[in-house]
Structures are given as C-alpha cells and as structure tokens.
MARBA-3410 file (N, C-alpha, C, O; in Angstrom, 1 decimal):
155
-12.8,-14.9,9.7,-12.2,-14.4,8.5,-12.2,-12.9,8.5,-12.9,-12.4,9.4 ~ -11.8,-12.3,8.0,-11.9,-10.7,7.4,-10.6,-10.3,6.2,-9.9,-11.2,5.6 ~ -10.4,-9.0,6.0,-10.0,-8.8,4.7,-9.1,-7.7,4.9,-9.6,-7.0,5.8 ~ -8.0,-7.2,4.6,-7.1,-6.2,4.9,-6.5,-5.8,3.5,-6.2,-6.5,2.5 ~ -6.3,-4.1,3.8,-5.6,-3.9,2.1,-3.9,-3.2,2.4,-3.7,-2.6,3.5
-3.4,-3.3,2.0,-1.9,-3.1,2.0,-1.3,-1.6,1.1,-0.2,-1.7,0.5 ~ -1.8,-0.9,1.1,-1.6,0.3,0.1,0.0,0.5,-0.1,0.8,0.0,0.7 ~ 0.3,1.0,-1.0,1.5,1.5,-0.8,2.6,1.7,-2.3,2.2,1.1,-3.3 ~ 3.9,2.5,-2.4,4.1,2.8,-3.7,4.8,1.7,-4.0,4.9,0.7,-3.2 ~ 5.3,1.8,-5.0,6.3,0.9,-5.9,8.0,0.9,-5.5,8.8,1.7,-5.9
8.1,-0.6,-4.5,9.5,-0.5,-3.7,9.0,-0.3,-2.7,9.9,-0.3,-1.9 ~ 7.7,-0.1,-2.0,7.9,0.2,-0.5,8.0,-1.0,0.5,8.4,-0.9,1.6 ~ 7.6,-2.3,-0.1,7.7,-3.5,0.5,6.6,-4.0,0.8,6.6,-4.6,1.9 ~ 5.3,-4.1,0.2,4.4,-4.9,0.2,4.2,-6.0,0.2,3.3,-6.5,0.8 ~ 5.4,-6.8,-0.8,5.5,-8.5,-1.5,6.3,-8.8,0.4,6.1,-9.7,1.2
7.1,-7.7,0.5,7.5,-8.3,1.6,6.5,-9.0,2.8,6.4,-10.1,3.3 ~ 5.6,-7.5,3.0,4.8,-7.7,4.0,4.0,-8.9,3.8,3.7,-9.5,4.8 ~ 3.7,-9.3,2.9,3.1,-10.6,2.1,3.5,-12.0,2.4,2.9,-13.0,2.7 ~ 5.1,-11.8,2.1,5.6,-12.5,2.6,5.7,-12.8,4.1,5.7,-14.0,4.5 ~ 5.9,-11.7,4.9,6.2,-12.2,6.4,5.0,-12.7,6.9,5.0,-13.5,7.9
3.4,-12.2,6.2,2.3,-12.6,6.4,1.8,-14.3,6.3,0.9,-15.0,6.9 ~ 2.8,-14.5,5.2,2.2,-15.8,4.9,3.4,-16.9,5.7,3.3,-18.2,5.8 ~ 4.4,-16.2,6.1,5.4,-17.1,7.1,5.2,-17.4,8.5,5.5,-18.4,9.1 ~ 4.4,-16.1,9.3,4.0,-16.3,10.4,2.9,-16.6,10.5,2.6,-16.8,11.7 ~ 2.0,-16.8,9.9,0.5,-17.0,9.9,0.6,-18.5,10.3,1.5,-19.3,10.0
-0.6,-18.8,10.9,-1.1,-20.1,11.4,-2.1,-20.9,10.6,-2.9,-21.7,11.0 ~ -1.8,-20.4,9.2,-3.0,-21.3,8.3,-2.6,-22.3,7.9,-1.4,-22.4,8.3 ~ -2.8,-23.2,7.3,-3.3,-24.2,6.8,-2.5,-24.6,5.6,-1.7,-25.5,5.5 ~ -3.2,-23.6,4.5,-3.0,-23.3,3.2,-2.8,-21.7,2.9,-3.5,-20.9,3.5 ~ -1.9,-21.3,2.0,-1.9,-20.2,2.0,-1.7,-20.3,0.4,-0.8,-21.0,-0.3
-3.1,-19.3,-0.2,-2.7,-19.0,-1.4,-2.4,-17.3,-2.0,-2.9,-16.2,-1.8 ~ -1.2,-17.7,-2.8,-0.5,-15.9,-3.1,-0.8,-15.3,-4.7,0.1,-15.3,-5.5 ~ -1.8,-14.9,-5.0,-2.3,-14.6,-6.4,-1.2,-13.0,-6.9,-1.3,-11.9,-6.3 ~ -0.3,-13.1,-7.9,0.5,-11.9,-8.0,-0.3,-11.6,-9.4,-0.1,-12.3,-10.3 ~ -1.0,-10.8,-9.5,-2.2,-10.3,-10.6,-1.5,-9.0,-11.6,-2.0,-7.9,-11.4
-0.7,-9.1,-12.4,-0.4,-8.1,-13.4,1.4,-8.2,-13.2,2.2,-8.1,-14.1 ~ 1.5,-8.3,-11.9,3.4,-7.9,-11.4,3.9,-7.5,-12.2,3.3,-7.4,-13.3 ~ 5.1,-7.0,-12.1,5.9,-7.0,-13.1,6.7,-8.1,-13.1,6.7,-8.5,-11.9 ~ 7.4,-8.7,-13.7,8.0,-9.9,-13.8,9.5,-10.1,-13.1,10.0,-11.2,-13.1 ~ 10.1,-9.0,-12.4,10.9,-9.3,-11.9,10.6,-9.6,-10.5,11.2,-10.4,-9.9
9.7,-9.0,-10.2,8.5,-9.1,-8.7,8.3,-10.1,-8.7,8.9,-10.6,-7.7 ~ 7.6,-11.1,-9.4,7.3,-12.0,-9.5,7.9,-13.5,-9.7,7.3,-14.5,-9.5 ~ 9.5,-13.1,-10.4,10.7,-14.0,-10.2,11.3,-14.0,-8.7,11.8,-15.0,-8.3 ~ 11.1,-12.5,-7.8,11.4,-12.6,-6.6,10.7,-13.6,-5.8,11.2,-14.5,-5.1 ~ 9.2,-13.4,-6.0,8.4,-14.2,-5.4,8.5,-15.6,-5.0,8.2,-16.2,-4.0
9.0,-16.1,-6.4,9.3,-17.4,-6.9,10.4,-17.8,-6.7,10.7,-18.9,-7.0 ~ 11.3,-17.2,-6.1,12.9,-17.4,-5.5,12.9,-17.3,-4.3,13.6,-18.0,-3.6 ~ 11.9,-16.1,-3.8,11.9,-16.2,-2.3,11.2,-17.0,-1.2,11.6,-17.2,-0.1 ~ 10.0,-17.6,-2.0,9.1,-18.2,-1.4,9.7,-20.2,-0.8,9.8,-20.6,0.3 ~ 10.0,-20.8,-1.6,11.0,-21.4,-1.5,11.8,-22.0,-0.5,12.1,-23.1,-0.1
12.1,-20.3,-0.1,13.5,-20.1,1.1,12.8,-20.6,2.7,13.2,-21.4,3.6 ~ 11.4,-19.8,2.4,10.8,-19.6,3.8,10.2,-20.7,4.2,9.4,-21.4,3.5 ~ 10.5,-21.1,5.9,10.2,-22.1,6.7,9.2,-21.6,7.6,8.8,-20.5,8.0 ~ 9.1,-22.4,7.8,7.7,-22.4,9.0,8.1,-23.4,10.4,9.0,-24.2,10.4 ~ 7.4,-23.1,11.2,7.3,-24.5,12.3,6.1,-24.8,12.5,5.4,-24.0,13.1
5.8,-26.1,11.8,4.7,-26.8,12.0,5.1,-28.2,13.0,6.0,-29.0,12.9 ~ 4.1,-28.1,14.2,3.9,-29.4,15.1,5.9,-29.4,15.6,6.3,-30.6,15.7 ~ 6.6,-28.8,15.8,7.5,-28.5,16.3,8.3,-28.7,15.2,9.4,-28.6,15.5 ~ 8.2,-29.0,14.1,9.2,-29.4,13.1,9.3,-28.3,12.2,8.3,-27.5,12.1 ~ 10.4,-28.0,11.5,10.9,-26.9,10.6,10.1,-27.3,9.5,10.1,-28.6,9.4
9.5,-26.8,8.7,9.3,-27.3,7.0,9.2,-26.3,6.1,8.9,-25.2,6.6 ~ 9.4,-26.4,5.1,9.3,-25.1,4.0,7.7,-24.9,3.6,6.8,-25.8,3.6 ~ 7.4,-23.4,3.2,6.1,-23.1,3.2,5.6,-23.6,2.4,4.5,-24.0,2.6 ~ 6.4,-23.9,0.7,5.9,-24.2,-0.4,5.0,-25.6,-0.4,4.3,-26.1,-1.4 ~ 5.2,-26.2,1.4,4.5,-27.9,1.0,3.1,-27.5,1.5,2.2,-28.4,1.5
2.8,-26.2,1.9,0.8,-25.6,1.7,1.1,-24.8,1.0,0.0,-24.4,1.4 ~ 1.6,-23.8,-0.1,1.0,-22.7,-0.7,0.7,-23.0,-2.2,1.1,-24.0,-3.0 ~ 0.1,-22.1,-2.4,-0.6,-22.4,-3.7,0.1,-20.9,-4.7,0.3,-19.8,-4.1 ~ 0.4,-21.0,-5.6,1.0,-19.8,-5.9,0.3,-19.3,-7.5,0.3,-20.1,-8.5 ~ 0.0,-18.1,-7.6,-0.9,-17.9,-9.1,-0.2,-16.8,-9.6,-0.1,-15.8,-9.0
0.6,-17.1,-10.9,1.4,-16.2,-10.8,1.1,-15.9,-12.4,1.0,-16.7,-13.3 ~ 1.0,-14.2,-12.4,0.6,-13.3,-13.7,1.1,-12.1,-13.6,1.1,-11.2,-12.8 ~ 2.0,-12.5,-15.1,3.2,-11.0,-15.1,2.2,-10.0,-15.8,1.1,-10.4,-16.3 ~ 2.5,-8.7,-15.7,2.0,-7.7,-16.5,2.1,-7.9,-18.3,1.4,-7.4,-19.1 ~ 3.2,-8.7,-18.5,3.2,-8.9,-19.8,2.1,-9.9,-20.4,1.9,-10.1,-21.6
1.6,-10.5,-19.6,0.9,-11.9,-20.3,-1.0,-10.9,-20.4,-1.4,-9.9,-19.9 ~ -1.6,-11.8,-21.4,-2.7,-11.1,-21.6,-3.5,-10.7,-20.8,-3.4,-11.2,-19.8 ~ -4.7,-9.3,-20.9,-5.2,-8.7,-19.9,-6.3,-9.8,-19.3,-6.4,-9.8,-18.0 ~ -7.1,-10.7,-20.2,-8.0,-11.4,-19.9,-7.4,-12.2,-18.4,-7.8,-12.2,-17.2 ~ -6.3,-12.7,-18.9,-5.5,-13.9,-17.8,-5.5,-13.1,-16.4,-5.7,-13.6,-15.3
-5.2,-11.5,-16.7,-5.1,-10.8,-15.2,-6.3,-10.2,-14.2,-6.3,-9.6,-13.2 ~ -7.7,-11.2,-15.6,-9.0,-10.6,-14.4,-9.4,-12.1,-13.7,-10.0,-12.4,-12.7 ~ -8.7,-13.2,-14.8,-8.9,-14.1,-14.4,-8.4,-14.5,-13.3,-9.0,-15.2,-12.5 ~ -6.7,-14.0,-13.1,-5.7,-15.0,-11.6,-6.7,-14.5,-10.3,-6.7,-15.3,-9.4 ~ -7.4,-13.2,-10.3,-8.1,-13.0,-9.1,-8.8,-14.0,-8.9,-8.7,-14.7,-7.9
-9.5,-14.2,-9.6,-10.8,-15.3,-9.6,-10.4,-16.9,-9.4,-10.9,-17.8,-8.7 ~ -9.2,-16.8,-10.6,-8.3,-18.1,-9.7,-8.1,-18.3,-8.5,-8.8,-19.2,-7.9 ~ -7.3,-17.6,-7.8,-7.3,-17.7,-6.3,-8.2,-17.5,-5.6,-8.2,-18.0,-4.5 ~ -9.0,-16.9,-5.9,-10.1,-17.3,-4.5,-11.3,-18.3,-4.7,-12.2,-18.6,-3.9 ~ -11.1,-18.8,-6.2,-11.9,-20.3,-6.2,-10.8,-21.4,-5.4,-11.2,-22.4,-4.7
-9.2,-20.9,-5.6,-8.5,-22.1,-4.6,-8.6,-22.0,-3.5,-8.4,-23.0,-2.9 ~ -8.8,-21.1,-2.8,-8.6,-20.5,-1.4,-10.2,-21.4,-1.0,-10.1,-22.4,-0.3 ~ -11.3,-21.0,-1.3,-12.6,-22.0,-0.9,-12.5,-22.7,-1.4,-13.4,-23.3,-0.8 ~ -11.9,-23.7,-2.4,-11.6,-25.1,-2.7,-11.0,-25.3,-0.8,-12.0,-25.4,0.0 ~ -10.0,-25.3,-0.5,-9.4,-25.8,0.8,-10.1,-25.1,1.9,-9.9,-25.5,3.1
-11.0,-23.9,1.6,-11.7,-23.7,3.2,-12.4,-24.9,3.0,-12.3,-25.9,3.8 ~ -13.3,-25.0,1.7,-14.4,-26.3,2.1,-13.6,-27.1,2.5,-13.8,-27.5,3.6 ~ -12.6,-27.6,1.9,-12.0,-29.1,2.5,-12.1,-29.0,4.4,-12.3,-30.1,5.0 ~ -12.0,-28.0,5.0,-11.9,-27.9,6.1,-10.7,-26.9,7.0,-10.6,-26.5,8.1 ~ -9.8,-26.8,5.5,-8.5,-26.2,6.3,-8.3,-24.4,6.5,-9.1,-23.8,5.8
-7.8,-23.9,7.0,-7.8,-22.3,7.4,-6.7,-22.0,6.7,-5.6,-22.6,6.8 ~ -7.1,-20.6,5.7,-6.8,-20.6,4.4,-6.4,-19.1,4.5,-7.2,-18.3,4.8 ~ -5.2,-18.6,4.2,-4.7,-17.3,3.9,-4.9,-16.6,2.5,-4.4,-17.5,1.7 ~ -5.1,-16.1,2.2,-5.1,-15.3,0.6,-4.4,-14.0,1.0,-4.6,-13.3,1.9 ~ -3.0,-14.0,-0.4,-3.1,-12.4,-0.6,-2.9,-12.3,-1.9,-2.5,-13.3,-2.5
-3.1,-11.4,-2.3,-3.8,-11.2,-3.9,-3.1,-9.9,-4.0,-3.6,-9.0,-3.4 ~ -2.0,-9.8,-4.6,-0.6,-8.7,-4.9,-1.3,-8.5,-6.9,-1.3,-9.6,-7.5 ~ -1.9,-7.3,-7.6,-1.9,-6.3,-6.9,-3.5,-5.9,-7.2,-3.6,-5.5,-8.4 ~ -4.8,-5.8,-6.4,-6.1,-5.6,-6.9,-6.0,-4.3,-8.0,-6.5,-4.1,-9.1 ~ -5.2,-3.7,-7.2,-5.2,-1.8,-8.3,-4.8,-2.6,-9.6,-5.4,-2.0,-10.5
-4.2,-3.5,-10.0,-3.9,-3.6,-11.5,-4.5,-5.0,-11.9,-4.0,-5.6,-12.8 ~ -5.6,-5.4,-11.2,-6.8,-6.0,-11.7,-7.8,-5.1,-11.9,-8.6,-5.2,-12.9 ~ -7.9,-4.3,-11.4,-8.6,-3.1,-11.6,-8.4,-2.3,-13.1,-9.2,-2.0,-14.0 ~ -7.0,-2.1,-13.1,-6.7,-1.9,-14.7,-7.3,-2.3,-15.5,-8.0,-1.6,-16.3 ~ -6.9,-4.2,-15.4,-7.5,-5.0,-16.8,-8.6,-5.0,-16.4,-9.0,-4.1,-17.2
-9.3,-5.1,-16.0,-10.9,-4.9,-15.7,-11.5,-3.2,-16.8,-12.4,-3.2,-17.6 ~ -10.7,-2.0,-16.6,-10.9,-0.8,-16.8,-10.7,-1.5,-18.8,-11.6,-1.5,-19.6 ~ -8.8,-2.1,-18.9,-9.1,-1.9,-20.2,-10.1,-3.1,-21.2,-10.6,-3.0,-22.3 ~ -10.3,-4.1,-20.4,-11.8,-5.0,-21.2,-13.0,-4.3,-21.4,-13.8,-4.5,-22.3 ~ -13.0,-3.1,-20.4,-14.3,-2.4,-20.5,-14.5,-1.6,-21.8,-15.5,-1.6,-22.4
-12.7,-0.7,-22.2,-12.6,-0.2,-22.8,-13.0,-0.8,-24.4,-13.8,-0.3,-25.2 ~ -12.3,-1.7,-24.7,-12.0,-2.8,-25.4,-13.7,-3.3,-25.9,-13.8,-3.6,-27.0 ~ -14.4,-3.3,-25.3,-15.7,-3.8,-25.6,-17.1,-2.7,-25.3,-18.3,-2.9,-25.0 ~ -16.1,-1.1,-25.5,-16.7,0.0,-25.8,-18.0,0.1,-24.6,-19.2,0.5,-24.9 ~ -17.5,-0.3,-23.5,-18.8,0.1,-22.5,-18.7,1.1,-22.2,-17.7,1.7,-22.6
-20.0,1.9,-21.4,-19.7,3.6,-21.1,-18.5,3.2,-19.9,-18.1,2.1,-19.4 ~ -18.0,4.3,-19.7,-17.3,3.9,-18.6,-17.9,5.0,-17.7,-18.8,5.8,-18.0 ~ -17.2,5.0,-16.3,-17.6,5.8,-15.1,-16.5,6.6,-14.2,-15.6,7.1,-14.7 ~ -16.7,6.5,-13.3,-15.0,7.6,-12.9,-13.5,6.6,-13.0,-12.9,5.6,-12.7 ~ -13.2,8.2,-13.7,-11.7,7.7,-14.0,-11.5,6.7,-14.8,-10.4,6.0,-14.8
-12.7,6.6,-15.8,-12.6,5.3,-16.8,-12.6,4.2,-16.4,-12.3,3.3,-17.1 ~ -13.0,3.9,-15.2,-13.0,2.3,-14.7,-14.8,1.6,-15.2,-15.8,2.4,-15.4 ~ -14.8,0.7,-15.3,-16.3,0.5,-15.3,-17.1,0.4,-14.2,-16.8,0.0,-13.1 ~ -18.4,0.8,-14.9,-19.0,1.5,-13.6,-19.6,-0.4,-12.8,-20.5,-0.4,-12.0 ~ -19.0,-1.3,-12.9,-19.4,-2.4,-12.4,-18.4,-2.8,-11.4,-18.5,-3.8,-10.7
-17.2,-1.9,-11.4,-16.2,-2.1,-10.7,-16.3,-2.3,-8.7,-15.7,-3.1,-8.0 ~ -16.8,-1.5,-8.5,-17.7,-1.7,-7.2,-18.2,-2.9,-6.9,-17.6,-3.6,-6.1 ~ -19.3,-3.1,-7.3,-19.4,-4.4,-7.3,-18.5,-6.2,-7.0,-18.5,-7.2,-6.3 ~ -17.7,-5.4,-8.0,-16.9,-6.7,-8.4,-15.9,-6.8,-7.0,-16.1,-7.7,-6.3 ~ -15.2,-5.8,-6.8,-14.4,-5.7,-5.8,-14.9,-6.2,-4.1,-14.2,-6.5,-3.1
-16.4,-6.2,-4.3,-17.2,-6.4,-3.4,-17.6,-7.7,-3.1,-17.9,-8.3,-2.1 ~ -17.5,-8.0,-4.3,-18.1,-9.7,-4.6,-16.4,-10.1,-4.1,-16.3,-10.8,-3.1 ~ -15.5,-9.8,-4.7,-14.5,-10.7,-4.5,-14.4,-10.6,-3.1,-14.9,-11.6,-2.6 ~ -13.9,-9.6,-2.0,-13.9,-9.6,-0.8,-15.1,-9.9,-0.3,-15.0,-9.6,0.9 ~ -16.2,-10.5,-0.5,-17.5,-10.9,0.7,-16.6,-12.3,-0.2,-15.7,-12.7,0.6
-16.6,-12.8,-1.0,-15.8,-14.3,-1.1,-15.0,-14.7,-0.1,-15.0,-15.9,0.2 ~ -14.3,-13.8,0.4,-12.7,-14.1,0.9,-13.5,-13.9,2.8,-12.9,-14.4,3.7 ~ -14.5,-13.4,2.8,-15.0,-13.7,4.1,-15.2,-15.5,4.7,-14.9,-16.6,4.4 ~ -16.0,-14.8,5.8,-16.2,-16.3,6.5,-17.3,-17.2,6.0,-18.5,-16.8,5.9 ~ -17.0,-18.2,5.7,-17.9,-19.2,5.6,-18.1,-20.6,5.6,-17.1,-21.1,5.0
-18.8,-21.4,5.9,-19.2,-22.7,6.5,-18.3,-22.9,7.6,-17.8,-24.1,7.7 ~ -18.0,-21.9,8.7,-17.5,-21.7,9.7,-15.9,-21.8,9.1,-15.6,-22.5,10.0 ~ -15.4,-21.7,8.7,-14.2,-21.8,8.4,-13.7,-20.6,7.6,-14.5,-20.2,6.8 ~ -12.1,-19.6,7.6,-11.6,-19.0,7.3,-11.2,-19.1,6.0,-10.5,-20.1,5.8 ~ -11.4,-18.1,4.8,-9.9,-17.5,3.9,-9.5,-16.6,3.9,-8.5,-16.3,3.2
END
C-alpha cells in the first residue's frame, strides 16, 4: 500500500490523472471519493467513468462493474463534505478486508480541508494557522495511515 498526492491548479487535469489511474491500475476495486467538486467536474466524472474499459482475464469490461463512486458537489452541505472522505475509506477497507486490492482516490483533500476549517469555525473553536483547526494534522494523518497497508492487503 502507500499514498500519493496529486497537487495542482484548477483545469490542470488531475480528475484526468485520476482517471487514467483507476483505468490502468491492476486492482480489484477502485473507489473515487470527489469531496466538495464543483458540479460540473463531477457530472464529468459521472459521464466519463462509464466510458472506460479495462482488460480483465483477457476480456474487455467497463470499469464501473468494480468502482465505487462518492460523489459530493460543493453545493451540497459542508457536514456531507467531511463526511464523503470518511465514506470512502470505510468502502475502500470494507473490500481490502473482503480480500480484494483496492485503489482510492479522494479528489479534492484541500476542500475537505475547507469544510473541516468551516465546522471549526461554525462551532467557534480557536483556530490555528490559516484558520484551519488546529486538529487538522491529525485528521489528515489518521485518514492516510487508513489508506495504508493492512491485514496484508492493499487500499
């Protein structure tokens, strides 16, 4: 298992990279958590995902018959956008335990990070740099040692 971050601005092609990640990859199950998107990003997602084939055991199939898809626009409430993180990587170790090798990518942490900053706000905690809460560390930490290796098996 290990964990990789994708930086980059707005339009540079991340969802892409996301995508070719979860088409060429040799997992199992691939779950795609889109955490805040903006909603047209995330209609892409859902139009393009679909499209894409794989070759499994020599045969063509579409990706959608393993992926798992968590999909949260920026419009929908902030609670929902600290939650879809947490959604997907409770599905992602749902199917490592089952046994199977498990892709995660989680499009976009920086705007879980947001809703995380404005609940903090919202329920008047001190805050710490840059207004994020000072638990933010942490959390980011917990979620990525999640997405590591365990009971010998990959997410």
């Amino acid at each position: 298992g290990g964990t990789c971050a994708i930086p980059g601005a707005f339009g540079c092609g991340k969802t892409c990279i996301s995508q070719a990640l979860s088409k060429y990859s040799n997992s199992e199950v691939i779950v795609y958590v889109g955490c805040g998107e903006r909603g047209n990003e995330m209609a892409e997602v859902l139009a393009d995902f679909p499209e894409l084939t794989t070759t499994v055991d020599g045969k063509e199939e579409g990706i959608m018959q393993h992926t798992c898809l968590v999909a949260n626009t920026s419009n929908m409430p902030v609670a929902a956008r600290e939650v879809s993180i947490y959604r997907g990587i409770t599905l992602a170790e749902y199917f490592r335990d089952m046994g199977y090798n498990v892709a995660m990518m989680a499009d976009s942490t920086s705007r879980w990070a947001e809703a995380l900053r404005e609940i903090s706000g919202r329920l008047a905690e001190m805050p710490a740099d840059s207004g994020y809460p000072a638990y933010l560390g942490a959390r980011l930490a917990s979620f990525y040692e999640r997405a590591s290796e365990g009971l010998g098996f990959r997410v």
